[in-house]
C-alpha positions as CSV (number, residue, x, y, z in Angstrom):
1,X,-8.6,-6.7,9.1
2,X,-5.8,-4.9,7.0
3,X,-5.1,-5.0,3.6
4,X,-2.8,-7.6,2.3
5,X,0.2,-7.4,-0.5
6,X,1.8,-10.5,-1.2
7,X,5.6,-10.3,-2.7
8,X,5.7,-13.7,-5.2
9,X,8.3,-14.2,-7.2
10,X,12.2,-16.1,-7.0
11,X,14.8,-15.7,-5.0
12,X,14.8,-11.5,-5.5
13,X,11.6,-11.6,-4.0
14,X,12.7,-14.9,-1.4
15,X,15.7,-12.1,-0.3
16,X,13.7,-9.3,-0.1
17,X,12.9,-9.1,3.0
18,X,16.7,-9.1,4.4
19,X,18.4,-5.8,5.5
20,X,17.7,-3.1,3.0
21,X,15.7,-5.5,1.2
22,X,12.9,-4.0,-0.7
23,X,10.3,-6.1,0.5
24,X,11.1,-5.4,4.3
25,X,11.3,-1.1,3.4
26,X,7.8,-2.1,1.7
27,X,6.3,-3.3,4.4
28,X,8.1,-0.6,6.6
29,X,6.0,1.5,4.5
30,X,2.8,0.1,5.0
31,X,3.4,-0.8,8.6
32,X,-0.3,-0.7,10.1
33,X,-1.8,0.1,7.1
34,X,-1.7,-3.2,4.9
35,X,0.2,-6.6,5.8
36,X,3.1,-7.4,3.2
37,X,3.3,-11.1,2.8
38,X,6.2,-12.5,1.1
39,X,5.8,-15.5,-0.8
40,X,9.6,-16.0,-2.6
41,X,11.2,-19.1,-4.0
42,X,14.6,-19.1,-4.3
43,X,15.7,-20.9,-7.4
44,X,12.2,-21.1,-8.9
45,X,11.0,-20.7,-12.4
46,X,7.5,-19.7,-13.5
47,X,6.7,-23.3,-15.0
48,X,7.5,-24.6,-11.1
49,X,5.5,-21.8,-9.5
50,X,2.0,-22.4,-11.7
51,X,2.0,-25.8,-9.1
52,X,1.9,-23.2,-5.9
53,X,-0.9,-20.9,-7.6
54,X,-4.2,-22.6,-5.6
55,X,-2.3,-23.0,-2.5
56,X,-0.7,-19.0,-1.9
57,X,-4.1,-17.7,-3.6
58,X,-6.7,-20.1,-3.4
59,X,-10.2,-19.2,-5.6
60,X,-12.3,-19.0,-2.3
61,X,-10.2,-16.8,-0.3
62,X,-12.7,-14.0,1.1
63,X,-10.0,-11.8,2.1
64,X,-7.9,-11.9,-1.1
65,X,-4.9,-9.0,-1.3
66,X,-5.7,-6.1,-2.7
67,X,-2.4,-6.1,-4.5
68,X,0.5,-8.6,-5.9
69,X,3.4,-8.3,-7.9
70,X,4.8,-10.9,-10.0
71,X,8.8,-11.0,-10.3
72,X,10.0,-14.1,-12.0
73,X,11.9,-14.4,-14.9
74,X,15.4,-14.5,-14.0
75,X,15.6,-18.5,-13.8
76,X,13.3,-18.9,-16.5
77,X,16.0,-17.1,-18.9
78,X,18.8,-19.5,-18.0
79,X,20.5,-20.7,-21.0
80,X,19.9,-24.1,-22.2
81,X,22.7,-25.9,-22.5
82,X,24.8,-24.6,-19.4
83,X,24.8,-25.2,-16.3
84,X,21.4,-24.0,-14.7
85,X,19.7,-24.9,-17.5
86,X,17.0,-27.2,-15.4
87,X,16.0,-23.9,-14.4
88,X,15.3,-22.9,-18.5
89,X,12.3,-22.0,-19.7
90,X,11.3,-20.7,-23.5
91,X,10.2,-17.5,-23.3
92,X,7.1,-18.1,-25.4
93,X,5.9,-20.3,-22.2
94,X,7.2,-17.8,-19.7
95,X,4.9,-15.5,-21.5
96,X,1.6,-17.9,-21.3
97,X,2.7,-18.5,-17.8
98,X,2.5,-15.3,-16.7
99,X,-0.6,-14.8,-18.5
100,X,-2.3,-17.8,-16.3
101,X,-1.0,-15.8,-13.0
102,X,-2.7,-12.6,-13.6
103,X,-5.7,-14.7,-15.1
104,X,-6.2,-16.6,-12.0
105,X,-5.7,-13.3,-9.4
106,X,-8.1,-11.8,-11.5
107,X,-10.8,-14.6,-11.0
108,X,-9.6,-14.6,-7.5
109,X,-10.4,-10.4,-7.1
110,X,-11.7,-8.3,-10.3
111,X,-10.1,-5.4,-8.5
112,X,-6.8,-6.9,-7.3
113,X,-3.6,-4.7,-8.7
114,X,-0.8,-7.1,-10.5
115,X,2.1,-5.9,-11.3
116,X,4.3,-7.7,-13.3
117,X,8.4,-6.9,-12.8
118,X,10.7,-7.8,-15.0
119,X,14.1,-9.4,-14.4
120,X,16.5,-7.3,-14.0
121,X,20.1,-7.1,-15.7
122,X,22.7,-9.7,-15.6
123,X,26.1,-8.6,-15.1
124,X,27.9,-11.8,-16.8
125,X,31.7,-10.9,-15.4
126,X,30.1,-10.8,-12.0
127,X,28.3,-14.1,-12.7
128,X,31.4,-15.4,-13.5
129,X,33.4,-14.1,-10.6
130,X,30.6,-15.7,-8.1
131,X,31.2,-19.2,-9.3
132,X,34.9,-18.7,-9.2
133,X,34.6,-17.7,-5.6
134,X,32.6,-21.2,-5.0
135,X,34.0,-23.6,-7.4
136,X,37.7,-22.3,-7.9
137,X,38.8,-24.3,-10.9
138,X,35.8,-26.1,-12.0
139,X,33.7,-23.0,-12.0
140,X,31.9,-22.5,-15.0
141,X,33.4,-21.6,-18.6
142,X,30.6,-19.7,-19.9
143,X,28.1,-17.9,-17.8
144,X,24.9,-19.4,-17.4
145,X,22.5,-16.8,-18.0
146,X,23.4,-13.4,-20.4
147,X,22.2,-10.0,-20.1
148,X,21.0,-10.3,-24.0
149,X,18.4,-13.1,-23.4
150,X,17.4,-11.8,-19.6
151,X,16.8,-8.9,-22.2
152,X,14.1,-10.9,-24.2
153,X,12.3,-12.0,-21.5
154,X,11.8,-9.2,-20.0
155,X,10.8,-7.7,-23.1
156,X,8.6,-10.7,-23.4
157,X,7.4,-9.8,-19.6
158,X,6.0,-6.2,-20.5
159,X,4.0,-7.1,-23.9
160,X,2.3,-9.8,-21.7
161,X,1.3,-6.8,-19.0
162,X,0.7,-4.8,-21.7
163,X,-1.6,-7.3,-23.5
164,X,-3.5,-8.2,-20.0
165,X,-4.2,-4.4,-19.1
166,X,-1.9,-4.6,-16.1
167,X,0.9,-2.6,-15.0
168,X,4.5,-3.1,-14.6
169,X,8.0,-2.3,-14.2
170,X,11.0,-2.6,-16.7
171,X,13.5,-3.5,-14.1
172,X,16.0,-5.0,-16.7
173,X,15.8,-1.2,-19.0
174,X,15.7,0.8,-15.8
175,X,18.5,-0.4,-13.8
176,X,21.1,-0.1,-17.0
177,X,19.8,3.5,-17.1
178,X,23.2,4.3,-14.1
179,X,26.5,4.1,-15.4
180,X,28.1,1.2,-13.5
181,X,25.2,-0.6,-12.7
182,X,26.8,-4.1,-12.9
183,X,28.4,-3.7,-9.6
184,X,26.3,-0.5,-8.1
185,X,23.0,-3.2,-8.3
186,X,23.7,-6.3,-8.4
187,X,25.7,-8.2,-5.5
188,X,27.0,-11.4,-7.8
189,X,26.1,-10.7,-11.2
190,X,21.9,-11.3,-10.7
191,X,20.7,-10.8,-7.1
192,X,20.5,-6.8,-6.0
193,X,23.1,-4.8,-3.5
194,X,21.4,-2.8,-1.2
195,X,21.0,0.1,-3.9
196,X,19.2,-2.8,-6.0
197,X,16.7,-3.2,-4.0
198,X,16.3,0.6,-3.3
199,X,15.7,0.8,-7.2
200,X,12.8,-2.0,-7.2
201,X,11.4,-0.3,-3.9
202,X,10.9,3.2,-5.7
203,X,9.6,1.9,-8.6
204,X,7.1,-0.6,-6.7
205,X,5.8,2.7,-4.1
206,X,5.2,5.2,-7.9
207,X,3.2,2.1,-9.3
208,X,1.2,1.5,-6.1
209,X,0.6,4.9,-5.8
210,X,-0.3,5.7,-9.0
211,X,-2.6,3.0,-8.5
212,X,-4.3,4.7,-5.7
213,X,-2.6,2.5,-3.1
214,X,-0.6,5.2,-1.6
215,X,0.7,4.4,2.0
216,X,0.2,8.1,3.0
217,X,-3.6,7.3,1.7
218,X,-4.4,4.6,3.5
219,X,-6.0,5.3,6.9
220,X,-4.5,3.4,10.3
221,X,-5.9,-0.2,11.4
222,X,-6.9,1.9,14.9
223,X,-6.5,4.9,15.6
224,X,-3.3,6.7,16.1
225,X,-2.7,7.1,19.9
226,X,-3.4,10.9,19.6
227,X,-6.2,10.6,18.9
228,X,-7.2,8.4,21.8
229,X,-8.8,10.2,24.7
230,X,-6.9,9.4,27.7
231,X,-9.5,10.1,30.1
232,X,-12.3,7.8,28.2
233,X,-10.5,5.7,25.5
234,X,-13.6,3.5,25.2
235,X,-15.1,6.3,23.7
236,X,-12.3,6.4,21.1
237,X,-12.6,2.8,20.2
238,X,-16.8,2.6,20.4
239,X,-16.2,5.6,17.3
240,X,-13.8,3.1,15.6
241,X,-16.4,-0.3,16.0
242,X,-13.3,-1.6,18.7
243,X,-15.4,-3.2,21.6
244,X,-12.6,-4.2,24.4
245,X,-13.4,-7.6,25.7
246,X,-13.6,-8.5,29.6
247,X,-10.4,-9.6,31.5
């Protein structure tokens, strides 16, 4: 059976698996080496996602992954007050709540790799634009969610990974790095363009592989079809413990 990653996180995650998306170039880079699952939920915050813990991971899984990241935040750190602010969380509790995800995959596998992301930058005239573009004239006045408080939590993101012993990846310091990255990364002020999502599939690959979960490391699921003798392939296959079954 192959290695599984599971993707679990918001709608960043929920979208990554559409074209150029960086959980489909992930899984294009594990193709029959490990199975990517993608467990995303659009709109979610990490005080809603706690409730789907025991069901995507439950504690007596025998085949747990053997590697997921964590990408929340970006709901949590809508402002109070405005108009996505059901989605608000403080960040003290987005901190703890992170802290009981890593927890539980732990007790789930000792040996799992989690890797917490951060949110990534908001780009608050492109937030703005968005809701124009849907609402016209009763758009929003303010935007709902600022680059300077997606900035706390994030920060609050990496001193929990950093407190747990796990890795992760400062989306929200990394992608303001490029001039221009308002519009070169994000699509509508907070989900990623195609170069987005290029950005969190780099950084994802360097932290699995520093990890020792290489893709060029790990071996095939069967054997690669040169190496299957065409005049006795059951031969092949007896070497790899694959026993064809009768038609």
């Amino acid at each position: 059976m192959r290695p599984q990653i599971v993707l679990f996180g918001d709608s960043i995650t929920q979208q990554s698996f559409g074209s150029a998306g960086w959980g489909a170039a992930l899984a294009d880079a594990y193709c029959r080496k490990a199975d990517v699952l993608l467990r995303g939920y659009g709109g979610y915050n990490t005080r809603w996602a706690l409730f789907l813990l025991h069901h995507i991971f439950p504690l007596d899984n025998s085949n747990p992954p053997v590697a997921t990241t964590i990408f929340f935040g970006a709901n949590d750190a809508a402002l109070f007050g405005r108009t996505s602010e059901r989605q608000h969380v403080p960040v003290e509790e987005y901190g703890d709540n992170l802290k009981i995800m890593v927890q539980h995959l732990k007790r789930l596998s000792p040996t799992m790799l989690v890797v917490l992301i951060t949110p990534p930058p908001v780009d608050e005239d492109g937030r703005m634009e968005y809701a124009k573009s849907l609402y016209g004239e009763k758009a929003m006045k303010l935007p709902e969610r600022t680059n300077e408080m997606t900035g706390v939590y994030a920060r609050q993101c990496i001193e929990t990974a950093k407190d747990l012993g796990v890795p992760f990846i400062d989306l929200w310091s990394k992608m303001q790095e490029t001039e221009g990255w308002q519009k070169k990364f994000l699509s509508d002020g907070l989900h990623l363009t195609e170069e987005g999502n290029a950005v969190v599939h780099k950084e994802v690959v360097e932290v699995f592989s520093v990890a020792g979960l290489s893709s060029e490391e790990m071996p095939y699921d069967f054997p690669h079809h040169s190496q299957i003798d065409a005049k006795n392939p059951e031969k092949t296959f007896q070497q790899q413990q694959c026993l064809a079954r009768p038609l």
